[in-house]
C-alpha positions in Angstrom: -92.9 -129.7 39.3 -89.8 -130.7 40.9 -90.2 -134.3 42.6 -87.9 -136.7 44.0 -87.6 -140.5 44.3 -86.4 -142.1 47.1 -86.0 -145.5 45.7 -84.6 -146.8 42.4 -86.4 -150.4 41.9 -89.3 -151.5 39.5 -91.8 -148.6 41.3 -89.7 -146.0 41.6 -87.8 -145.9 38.3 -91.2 -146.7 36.3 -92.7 -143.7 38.1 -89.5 -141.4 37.0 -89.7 -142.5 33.5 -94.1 -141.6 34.2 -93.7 -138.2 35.6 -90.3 -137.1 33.1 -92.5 -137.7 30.2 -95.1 -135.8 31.5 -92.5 -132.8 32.1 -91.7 -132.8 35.6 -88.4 -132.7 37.0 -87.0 -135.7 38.6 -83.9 -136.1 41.4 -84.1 -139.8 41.6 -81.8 -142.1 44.4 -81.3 -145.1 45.9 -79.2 -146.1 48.9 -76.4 -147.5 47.5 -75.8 -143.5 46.1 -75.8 -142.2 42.7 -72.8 -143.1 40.7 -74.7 -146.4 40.4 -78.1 -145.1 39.0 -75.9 -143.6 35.6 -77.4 -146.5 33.2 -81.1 -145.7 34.5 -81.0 -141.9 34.6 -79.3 -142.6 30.9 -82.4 -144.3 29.9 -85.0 -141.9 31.3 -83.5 -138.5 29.6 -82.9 -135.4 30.2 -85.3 -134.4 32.7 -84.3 -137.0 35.4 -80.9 -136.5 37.3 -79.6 -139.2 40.0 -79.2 -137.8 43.6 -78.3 -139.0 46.6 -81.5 -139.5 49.3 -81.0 -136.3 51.3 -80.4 -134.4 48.1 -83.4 -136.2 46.0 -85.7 -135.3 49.5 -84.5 -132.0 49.5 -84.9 -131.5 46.0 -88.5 -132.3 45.8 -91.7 -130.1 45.9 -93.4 -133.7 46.4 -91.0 -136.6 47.1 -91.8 -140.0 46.8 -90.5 -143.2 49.0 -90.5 -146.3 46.9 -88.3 -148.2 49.3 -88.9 -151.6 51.2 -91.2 -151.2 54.3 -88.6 -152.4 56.6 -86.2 -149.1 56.3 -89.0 -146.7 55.9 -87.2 -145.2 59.4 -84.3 -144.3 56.9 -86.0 -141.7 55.4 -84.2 -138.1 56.1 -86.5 -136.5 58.5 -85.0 -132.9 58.0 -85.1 -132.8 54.2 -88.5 -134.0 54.4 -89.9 -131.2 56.4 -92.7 -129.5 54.9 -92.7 -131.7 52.4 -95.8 -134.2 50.5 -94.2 -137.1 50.8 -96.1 -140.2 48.9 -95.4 -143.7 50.5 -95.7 -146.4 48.0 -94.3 -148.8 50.1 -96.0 -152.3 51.3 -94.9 -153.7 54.9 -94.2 -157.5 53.6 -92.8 -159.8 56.8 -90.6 -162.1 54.6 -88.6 -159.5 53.8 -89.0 -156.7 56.4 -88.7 -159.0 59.3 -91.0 -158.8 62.1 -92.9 -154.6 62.8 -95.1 -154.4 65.6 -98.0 -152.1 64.1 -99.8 -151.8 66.9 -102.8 -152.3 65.3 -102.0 -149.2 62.7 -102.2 -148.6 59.0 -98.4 -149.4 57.6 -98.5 -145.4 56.5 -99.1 -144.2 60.1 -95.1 -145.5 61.3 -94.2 -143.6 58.5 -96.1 -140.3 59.0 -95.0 -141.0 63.3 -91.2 -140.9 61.9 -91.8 -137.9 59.7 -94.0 -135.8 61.8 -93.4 -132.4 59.6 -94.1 -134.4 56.6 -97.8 -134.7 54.8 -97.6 -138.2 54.1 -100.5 -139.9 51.2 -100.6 -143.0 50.7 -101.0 -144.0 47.0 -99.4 -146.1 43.9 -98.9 -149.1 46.7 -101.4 -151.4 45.2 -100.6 -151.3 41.2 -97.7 -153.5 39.6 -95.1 -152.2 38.1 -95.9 -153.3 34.7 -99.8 -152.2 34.6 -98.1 -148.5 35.7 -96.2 -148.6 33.2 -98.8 -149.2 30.4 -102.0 -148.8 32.0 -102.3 -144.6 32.2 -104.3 -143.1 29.5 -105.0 -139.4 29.5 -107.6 -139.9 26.5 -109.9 -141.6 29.0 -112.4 -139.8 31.2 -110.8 -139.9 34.9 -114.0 -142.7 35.6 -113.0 -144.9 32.9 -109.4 -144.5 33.7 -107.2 -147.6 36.0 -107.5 -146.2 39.6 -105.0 -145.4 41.9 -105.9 -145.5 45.1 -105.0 -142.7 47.8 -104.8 -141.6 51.6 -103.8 -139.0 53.7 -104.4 -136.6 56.4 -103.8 -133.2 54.7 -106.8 -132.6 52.2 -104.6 -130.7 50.2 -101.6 -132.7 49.9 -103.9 -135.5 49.0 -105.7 -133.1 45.8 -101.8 -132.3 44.9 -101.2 -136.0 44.6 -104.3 -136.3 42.7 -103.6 -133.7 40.2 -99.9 -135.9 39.5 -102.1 -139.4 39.2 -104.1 -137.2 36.6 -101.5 -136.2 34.6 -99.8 -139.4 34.0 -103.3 -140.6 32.9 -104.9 -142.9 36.0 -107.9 -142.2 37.7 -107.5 -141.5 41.6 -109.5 -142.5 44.0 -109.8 -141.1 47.9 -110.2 -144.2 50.6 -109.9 -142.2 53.5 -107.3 -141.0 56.2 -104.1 -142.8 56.9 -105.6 -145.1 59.8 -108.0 -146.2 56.5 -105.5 -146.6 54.1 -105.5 -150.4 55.8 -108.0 -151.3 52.6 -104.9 -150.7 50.4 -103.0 -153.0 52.2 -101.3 -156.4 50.5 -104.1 -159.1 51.2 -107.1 -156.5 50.9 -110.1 -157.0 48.2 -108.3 -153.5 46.3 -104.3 -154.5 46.8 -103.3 -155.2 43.1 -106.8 -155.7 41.3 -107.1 -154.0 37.8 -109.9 -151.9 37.9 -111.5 -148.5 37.0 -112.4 -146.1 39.4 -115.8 -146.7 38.4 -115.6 -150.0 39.0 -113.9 -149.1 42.3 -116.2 -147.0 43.3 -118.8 -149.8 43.0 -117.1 -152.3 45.2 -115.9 -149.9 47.9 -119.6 -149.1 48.3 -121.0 -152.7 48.5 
């Protein structure tokens, strides 16, 4: 599958080096344009190439946007049309400044500014390090560290699933967008290691 990156920091580069080893195709970009992602793509071989953001949205069959909260309005509605896009981001008021979300899930103003766009929510509550290491294929899916997903499209979200599979995590459905408030920093899920099993279990207490 071809999928692009929107985003070049600790999330976005670990999930290019993920998703290249597992043989997928990856545009990756940043906003600060590609010439400076020639070290990383380097590093990550042959199977990544550094874009620009229209060009790495454009590029992908799923794209995903691994960008601070606070610019999620940047994202190229046009190239995304049509599109799965997965939202790792986390809406953090130190450094996004002040969003009114009206009461909303952080992933519903970004499905309102891409409204051609199948937005899931998913690899927001995992560090960067534990995705790194944590996937294990060998595992049965129940016994594997969960990532959590969201959406509105049933189908977008079982394509998202199939990718979380394949890089050897376990994931786990919480609901529509408006729900994917439980994956939210602060929540009793946001950055816990866990199975799905084990995820499964508190979710239902």
């Amino acid at each position: 599958m071809n999928i692009g990156i929107i985003g070049a920091g600790n999330i976005g580069a670990t999930l290019a080096r993920l998703f290249a080893a597992a043989g997928h195709k990856i545009a990756i970009s940043n906003s600060r344009g590609p010439e400076t992602l020639a070290n990383l793509v380097s590093q990550l071989g042959p199977n990544v190439t550094a874009a620009t953001v229209p060009e790495a949205a454009a590029f992908g069959e799923v794209v995903i946007e691994a960008i601070p909260y606070g610019r999620y309005q940047s994202l190229p509605t046009e190239s995304l049309k049509g599109k799965i896009l997965i939202s790792a981001a986390n809406y953090y008021p130190g450094r996004d400044g002040k969003i009114d979300l009206g009461g909303r899930a952080q992933s519903e103003l970004i499905a309102e500014h891409l409204p051609a766009t199948k937005v899931v929510k998913a690899f927001n509550t995992i560090w960067y390090r534990h995705l790194a290491t944590q996937g294990n294929p060998d595992l049965p899916v129940g016994e594997r560290r969960v990532i959590f997903i969201a959406g509105d499209d049933p189908q977008a979200e079982e394509s998202v699933a199939e990718l979380i599979k394949g890089i050897g995590f376990g994931p786990l459905d919480t609901g529509s967008l408006a729900d994917s408030k439980i994956q939210e920093p602060g929540t009793a899920i946001y950055n816990v290691d866990m199975t799905v099993k084990e995820a499964q279990a508190l979710l239902s207490t």
